[in-house]
KOLMARZA-287927 format. One record per residue (C-alpha): residue in one letter; x, y, z; residue number from 1. Coordinates in pm, 1 decimal, padded with zeros to 6 digits, always signed. Layout:
# KOLMARZA-287927
 type     east    north       up seq
    A        X        Y        Z NUM
...
END
This chain:
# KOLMARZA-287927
 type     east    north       up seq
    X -04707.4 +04530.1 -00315.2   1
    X -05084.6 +04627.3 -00163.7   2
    X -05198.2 +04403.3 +00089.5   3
    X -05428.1 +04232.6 -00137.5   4
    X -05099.1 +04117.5 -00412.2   5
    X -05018.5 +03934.4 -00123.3   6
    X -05091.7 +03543.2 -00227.3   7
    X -04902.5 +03401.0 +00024.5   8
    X -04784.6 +03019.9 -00023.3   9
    X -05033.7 +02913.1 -00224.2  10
    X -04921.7 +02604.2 -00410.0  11
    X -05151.0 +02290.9 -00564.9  12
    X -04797.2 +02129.4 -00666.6  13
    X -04502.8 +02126.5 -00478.3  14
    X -04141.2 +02188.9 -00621.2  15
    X -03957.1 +01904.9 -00743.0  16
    X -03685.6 +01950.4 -00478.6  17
    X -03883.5 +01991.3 -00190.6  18
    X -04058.3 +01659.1 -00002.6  19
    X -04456.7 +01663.3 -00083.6  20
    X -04689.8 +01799.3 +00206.3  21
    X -04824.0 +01638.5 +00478.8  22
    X -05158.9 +01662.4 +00579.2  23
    X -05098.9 +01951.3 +00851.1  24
    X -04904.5 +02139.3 +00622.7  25
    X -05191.2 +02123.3 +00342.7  26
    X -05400.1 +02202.6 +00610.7  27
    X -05184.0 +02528.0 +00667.4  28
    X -05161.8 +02608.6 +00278.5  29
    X -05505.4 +02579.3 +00295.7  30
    X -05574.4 +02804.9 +00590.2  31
    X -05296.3 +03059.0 +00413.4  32
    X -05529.4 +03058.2 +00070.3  33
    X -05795.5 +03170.8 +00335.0  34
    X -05597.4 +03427.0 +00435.1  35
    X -05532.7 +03562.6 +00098.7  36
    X -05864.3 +03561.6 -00023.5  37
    X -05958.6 +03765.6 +00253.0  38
    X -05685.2 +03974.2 +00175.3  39
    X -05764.5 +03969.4 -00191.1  40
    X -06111.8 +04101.5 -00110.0  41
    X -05962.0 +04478.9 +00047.7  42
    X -06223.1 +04723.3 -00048.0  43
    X -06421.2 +05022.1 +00165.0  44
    X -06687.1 +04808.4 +00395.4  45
    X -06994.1 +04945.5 +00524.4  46
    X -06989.8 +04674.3 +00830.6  47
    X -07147.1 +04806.6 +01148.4  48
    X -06905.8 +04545.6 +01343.8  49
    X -06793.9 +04686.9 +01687.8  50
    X -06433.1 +04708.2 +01601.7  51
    X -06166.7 +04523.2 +01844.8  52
    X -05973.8 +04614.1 +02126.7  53
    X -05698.6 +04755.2 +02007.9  54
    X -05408.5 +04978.6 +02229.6  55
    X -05197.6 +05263.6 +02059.4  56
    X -04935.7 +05378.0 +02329.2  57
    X -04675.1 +05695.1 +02338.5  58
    X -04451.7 +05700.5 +02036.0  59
    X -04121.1 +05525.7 +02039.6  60
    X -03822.9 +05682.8 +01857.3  61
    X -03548.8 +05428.8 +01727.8  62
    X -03244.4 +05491.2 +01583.7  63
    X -03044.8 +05247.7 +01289.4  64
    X -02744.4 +05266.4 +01578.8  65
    X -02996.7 +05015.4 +01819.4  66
    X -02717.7 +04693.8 +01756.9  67
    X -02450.3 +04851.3 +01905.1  68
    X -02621.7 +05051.1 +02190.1  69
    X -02790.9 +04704.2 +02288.8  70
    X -02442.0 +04581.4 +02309.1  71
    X -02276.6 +04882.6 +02484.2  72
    X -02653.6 +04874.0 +02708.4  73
    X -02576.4 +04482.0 +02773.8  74
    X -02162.2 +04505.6 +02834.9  75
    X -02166.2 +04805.2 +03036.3  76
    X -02354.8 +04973.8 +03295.7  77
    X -02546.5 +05223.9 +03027.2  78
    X -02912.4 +05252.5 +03237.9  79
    X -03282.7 +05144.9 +03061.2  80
    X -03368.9 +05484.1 +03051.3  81
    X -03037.2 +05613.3 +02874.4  82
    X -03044.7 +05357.5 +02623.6  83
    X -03385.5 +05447.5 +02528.9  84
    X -03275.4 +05811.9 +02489.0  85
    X -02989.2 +05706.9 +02282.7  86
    X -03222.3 +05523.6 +02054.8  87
    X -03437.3 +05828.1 +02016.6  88
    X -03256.3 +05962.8 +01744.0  89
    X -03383.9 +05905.7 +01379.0  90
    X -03680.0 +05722.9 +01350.5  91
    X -04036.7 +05851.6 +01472.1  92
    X -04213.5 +05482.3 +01516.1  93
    X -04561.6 +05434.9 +01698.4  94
    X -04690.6 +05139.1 +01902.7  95
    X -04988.7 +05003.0 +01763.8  96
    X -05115.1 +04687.5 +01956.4  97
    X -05394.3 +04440.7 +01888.8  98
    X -05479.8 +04200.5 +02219.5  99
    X -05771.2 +04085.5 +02040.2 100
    X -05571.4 +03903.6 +01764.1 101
    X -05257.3 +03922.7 +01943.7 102
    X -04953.4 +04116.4 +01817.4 103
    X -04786.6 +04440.2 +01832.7 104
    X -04573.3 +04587.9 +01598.1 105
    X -04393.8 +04939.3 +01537.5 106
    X -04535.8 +05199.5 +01286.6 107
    X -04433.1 +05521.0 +01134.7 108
    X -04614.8 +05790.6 +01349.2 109
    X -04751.3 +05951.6 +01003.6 110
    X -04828.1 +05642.6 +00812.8 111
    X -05262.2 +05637.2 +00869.9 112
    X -05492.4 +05309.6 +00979.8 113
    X -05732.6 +05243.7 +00679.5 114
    X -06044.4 +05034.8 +00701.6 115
    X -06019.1 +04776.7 +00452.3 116
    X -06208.1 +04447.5 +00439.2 117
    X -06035.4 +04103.8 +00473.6 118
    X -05723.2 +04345.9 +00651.3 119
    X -05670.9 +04272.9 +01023.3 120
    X -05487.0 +04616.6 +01043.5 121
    X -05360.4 +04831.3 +00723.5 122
    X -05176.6 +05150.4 +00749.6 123
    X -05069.5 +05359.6 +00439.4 124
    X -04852.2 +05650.7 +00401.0 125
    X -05036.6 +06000.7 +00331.0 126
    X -05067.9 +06051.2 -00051.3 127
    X -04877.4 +05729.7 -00107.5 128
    X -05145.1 +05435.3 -00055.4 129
    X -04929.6 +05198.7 -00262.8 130
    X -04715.5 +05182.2 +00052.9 131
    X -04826.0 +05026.2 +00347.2 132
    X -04793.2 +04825.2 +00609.7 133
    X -05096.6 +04531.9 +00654.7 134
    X -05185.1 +04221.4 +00898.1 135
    X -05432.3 +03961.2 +00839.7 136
    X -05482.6 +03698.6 +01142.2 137
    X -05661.5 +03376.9 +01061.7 138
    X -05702.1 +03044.2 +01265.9 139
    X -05466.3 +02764.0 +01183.3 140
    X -05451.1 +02379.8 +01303.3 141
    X -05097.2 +02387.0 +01376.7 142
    X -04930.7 +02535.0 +01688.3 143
    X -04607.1 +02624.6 +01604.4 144
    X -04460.7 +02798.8 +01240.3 145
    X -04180.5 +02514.2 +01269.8 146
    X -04434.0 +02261.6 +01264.5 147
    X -04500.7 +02363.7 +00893.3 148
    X -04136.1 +02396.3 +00747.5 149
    X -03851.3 +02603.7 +00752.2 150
    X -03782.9 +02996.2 +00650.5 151
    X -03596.4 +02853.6 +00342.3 152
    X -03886.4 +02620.2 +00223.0 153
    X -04168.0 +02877.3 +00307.1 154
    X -03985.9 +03142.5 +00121.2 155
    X -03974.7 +02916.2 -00201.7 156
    X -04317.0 +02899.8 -00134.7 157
    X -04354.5 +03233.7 -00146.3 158
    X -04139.1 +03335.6 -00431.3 159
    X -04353.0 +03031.9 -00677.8 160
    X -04683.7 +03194.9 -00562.8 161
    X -04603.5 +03514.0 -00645.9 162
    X -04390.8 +03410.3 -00995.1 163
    X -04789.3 +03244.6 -01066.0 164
    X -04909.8 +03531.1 -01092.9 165
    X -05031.4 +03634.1 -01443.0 166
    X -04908.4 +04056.5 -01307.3 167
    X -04582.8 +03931.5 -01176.7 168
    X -04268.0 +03971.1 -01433.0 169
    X -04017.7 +03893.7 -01179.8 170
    X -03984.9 +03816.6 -00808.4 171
    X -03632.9 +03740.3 -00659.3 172
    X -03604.4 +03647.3 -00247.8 173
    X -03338.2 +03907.2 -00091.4 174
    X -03309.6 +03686.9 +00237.4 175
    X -03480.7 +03513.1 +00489.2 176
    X -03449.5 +03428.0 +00812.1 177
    X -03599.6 +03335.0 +01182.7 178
    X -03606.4 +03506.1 +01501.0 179
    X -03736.4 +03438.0 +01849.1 180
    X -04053.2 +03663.8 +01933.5 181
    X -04260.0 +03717.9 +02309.9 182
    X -04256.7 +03347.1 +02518.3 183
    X -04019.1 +03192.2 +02236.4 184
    X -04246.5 +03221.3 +01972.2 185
    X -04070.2 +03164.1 +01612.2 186
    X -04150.0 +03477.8 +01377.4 187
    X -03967.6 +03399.7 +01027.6 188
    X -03904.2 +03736.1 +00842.9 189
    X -03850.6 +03775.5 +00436.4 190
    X -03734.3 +03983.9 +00197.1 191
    X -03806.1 +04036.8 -00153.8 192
    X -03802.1 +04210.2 -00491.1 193
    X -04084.5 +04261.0 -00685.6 194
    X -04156.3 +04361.4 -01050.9 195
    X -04517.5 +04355.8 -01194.2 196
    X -04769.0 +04555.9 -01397.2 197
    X -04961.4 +04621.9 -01086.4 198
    X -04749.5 +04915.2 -00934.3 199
    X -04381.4 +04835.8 -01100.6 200
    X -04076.9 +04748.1 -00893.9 201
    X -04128.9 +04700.0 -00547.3 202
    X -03951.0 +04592.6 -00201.2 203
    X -04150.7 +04395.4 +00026.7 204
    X -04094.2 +04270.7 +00381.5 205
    X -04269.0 +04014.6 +00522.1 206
    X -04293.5 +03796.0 +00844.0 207
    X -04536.5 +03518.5 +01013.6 208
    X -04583.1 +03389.8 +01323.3 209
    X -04843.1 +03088.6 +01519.0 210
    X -04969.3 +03223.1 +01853.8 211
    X -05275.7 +03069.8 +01991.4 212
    X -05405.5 +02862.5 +01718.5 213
    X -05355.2 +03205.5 +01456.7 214
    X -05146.7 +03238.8 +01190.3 215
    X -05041.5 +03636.1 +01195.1 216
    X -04896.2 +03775.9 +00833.5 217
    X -04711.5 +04098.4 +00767.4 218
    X -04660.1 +04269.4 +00480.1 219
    X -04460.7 +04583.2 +00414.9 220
    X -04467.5 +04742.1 +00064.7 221
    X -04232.2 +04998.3 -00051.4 222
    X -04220.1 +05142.2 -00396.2 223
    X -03841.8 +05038.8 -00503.2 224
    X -03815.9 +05178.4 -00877.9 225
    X -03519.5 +05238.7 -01066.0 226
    X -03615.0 +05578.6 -01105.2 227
    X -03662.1 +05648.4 -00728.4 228
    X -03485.3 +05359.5 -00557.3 229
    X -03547.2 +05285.4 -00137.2 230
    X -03337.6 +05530.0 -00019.6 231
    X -03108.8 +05355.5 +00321.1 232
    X -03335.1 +05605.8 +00582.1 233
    X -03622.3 +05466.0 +00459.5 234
    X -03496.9 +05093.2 +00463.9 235
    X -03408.2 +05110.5 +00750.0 236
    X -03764.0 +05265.8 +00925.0 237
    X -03878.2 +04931.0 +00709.6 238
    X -03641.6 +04684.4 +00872.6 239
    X -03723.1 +04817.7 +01223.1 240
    X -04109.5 +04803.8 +01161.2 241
    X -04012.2 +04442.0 +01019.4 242
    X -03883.9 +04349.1 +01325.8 243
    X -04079.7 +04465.7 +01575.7 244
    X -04393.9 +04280.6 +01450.8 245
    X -04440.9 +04038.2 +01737.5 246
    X -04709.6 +03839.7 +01934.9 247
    X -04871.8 +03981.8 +02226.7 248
END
């Protein structure tokens, strides 16, 4: 799913199993609606805006084998510098970070930054636009993700807003869960299926985080058809991206 498919938890009725909002949390949906808009809005811009600060370091290789050479790294006396070399086995991943809107996050060295409007960041594979990796960063009132709801009620409000849609034929959540990010910081992470007559059957990854007063979105699309399913390489270069979006 492009960027701009992603409507994320936008919802003028809640489920019938699920309490009705508070004010901070419509507050949020609101602020999320914002978001997508922007998002929505992706097209070549002519603005002459100074663009931000923004830090791409050396690339960083990582390999699917990372779990267990943490734990052999953590239960043994395996060196910084030899577990990185260990890692560098599979996947060629490049630091791109934003201190402006503050996060960081992992991306394939190939995959090429695209200046889109309403996109914080947006990076595309070469001849294959349809998959990409985007950010958009918007100001929120809360302070903390947790203060809106849980990974399991945010992805049910994902999965509604997307089922809304008159392009969506089916959307079906693969998992969810939470994780703790820089200082603490909770980054919930998704994963879902996605079938619609804008681009077919797609995987898409997701994740959010509150840092500063900003809600941060990710959004990784792969194409995921029957035809040419997500091969396990290239899962896994999308799980590692996934996780590595964090703030700053």
């Amino acid at each position: 799913m492009a960027l701009s498919d992603f409507q994320f938890l936008v919802s003028s009725r809640p489920p019938k199993q699920l309490f009705r909002l508070n004010p901070s949390r419509r507050r949020f949906f609101s602020s999320v609606s914002y978001s997508c808009a922007a998002a929505a809005a992706i097209s070549p811009t002519d603005d002459d805006e100074e663009p931000q600060e923004r830090n791409v370091v050396h690339s960083i290789q990582l390999s699917k084998r990372n779990l267990y050479l943490a734990a052999a790294a953590i239960f043994s006396s395996v060196s910084v510098s030899e577990f990185s070399k260990a890692m560098a086995q599979d996947f060629d991943l490049q630091r791109y970070t934003d201190s402006t809107q503050g996060f960081t996050i992992l991306k394939p060295s190939s995959w090429i930054q695209v200046e889109k409007a309403g996109a914080t960041a947006l990076f595309e594979e070469p001849n294959q636009g349809s998959n990409n990796i985007g950010i958009v960063v918007n100001p929120v009132r809360i302070t903390r993700l947790e203060d809106f709801g849980s990974p399991e009620f945010v992805a049910d409000k994902l999965i509604q807003a997307e089922k809304r849609k008159e392009s969506t034929k089916d959307a079906q959540v693969i998992a969810y869960s939470e994780r703790s990010g820089m200082e603490d910081i909770k980054v919930y992470e998704f994963e879902y299926k996605l079938d619609s007559t804008r681009g077919g059957m797609k995987r898409i990854f997701s994740a959010a985080f509150v840092s500063s007063k900003k809600l941060h979105l990710l959004n990784i699309s792969h194409s995921d058809k029957p035809e040419s399913p997500l091969d396990a390489y290239t899962r896994s270069l999308l799980e590692q991206v996934l996780h590595s979006f964090n703030p700053t």
